[in-house]
C-alpha positions in Angstrom: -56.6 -4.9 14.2 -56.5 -3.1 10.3 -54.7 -0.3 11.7 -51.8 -1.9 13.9 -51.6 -4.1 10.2 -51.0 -0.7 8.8 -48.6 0.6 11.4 -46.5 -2.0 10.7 -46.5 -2.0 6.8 -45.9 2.2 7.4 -43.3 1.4 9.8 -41.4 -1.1 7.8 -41.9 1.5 4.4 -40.1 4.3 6.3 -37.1 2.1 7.3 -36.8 0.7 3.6 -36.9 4.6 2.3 -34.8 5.8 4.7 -32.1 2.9 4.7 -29.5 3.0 1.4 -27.3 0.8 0.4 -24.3 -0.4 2.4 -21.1 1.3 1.3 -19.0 -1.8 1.0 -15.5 0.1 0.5 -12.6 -2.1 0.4 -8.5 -0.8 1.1 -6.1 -3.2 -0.2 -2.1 -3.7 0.4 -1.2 -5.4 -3.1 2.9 -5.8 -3.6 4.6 -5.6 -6.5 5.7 -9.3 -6.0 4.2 -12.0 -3.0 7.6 -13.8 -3.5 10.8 -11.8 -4.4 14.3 -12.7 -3.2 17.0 -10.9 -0.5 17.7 -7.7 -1.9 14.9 -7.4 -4.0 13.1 -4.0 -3.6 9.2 -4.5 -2.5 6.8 -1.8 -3.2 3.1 -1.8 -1.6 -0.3 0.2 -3.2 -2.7 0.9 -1.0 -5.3 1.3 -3.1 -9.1 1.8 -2.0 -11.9 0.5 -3.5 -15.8 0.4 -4.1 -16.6 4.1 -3.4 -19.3 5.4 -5.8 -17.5 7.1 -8.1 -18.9 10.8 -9.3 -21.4 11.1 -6.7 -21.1 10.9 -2.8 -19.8 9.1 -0.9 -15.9 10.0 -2.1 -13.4 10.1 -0.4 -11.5 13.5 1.3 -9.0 12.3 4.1 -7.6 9.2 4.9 -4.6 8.8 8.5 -3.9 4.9 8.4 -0.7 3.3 9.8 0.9 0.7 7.3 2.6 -2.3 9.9 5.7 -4.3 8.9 8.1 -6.3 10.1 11.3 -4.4 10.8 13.2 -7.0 11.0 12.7 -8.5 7.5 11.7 -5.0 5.6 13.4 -1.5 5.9 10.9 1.6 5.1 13.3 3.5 2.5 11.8 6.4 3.9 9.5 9.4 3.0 11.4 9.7 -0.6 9.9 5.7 -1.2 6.0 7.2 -1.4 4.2 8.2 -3.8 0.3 9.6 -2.5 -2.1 9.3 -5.3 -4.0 12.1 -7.3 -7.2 11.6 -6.2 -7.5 14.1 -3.3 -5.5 16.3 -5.2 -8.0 16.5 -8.5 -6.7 19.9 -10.0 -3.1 19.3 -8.5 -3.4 22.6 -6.7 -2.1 20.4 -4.2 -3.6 18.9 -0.6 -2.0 18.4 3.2 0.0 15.3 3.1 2.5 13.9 6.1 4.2 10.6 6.5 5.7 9.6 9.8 8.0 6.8 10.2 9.4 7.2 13.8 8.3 3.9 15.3 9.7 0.6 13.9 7.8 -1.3 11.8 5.2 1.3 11.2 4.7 4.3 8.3 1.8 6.1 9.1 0.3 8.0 6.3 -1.9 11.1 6.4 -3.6 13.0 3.7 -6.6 15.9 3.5 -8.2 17.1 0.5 -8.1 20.9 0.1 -10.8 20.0 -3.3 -14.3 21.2 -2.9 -17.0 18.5 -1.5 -18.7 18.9 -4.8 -15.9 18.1 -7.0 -14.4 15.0 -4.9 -17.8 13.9 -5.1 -18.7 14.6 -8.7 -14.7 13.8 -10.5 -13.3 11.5 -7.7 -12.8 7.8 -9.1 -14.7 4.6 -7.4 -11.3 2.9 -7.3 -7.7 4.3 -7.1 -4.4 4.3 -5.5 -3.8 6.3 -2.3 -0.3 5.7 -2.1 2.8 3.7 -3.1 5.4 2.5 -0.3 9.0 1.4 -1.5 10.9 -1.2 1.5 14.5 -3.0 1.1 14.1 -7.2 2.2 16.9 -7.4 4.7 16.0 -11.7 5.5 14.7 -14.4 4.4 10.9 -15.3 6.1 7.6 -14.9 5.7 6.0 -11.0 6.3 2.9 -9.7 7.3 2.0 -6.3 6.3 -1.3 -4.7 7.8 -2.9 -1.6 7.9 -5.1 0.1 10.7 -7.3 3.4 10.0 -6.9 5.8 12.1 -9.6 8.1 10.2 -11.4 8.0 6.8 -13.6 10.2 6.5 -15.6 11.4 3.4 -15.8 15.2 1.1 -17.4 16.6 3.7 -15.3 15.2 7.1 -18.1 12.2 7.7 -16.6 9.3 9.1 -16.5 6.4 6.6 -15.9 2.9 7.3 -13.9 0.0 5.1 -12.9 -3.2 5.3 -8.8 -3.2 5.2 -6.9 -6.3 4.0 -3.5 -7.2 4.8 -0.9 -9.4 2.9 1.9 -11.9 3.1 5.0 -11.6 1.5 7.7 -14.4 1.1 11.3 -13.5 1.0 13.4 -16.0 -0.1 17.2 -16.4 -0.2 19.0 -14.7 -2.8 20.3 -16.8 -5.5 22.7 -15.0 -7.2 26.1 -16.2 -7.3 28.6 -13.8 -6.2 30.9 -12.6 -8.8 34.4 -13.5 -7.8 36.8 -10.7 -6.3 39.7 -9.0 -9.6 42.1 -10.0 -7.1 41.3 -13.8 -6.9 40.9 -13.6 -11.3 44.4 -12.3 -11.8 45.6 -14.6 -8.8 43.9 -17.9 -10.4 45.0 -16.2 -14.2 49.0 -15.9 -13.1 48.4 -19.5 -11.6 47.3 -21.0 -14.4 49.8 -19.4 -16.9 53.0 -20.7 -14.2 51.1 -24.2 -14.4 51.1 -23.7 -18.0 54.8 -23.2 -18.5 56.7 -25.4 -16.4 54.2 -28.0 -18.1 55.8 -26.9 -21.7 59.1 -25.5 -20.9 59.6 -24.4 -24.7 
């Protein structure tokens, strides 16, 4: 009876020594504004979170697709991102694409040329991968979400994270229009005619 008592205890040592820690990493879409009006340009960060900062795991490629609502938000294109420094430590520079050729989805793609040892070692625990710029074309609520399509760590080992989205609420632009030169000078000429034949001298 002792030794199945021991098996058990051995058994149950192994798994504790041979089990770490959850990696609890965490990607986030956080907007320059929640609210903003028409017209108002939104950017989004995606910015990842909770790795362990200088020591393994870090981060070294990252393909996610960033989902919007086309009808509210227009991508301004691949000149409206900026990709992070993080994968790009020495700026010797790293594989980057962004395609945008379905509506209402930028996907984003990015590979480390950094050595495993110095992502892991010099990489931060929190940063930005990138920054997306869009035009709000209505008035509405929007959803924007983001799938992974691969994270994977310095050495190419899947990672996984939790992803959370965001609402945005674009409201109708209160700025009042500034009136045409043409209707000024009409309404000025007006006035000054009303003006005369009120005071003939």
């Amino acid at each position: 009876m002792q030794w199945i008592t021991r098996s058990f205890c051995l058994c149950g040592w192994l798994m504790l020594a041979t089990t770490g820690p959850v990696q609890a990493i965490t990607i986030d879409l956080i907007p320059n504004y929640q609210e903003l009006e028409v017209g108002t340009p939104l950017t989004v960060e995606i910015a990842i979170s909770e790795l362990t900062g200088g020591a393994a795991p870090s981060l070294g490629v990252f393909d996610l697709d960033l989902v919007y609502d086309a009808t509210m938000l227009s991508f301004a294109g691949p000149d409206g991102v900026n990709f992070g420094n993080q994968l790009d430590l020495f700026d010797l520079g790293s594989v980057r694409a962004i395609e945008d050729s379905t509506p209402g989805v930028v996907n984003l793609f990015e590979l480390s040329l950094d050595l495993a040892d110095d992502l892991d070692n010099l990489q931060l625990a929190d940063f930005s991968l990138a920054t997306l710029t869009f035009d709000t074309l209505i008035e509405g609520m929007s959803t924007l979400a983001l799938s992974i399509n691969a994270l994977g760590d310095s050495i190419g080992a899947p990672l996984t994270a939790q992803v959370n989205g965001v609402e945005i609420n674009i409201t109708a632009s209160t700025q009042v229009p500034e009136p045409a030169p043409v209707l000024l000078l009409i309404t000025s000429l007006a006035g000054l005619y009303w003006l005369r034949r009120k005071n003939p001298d």
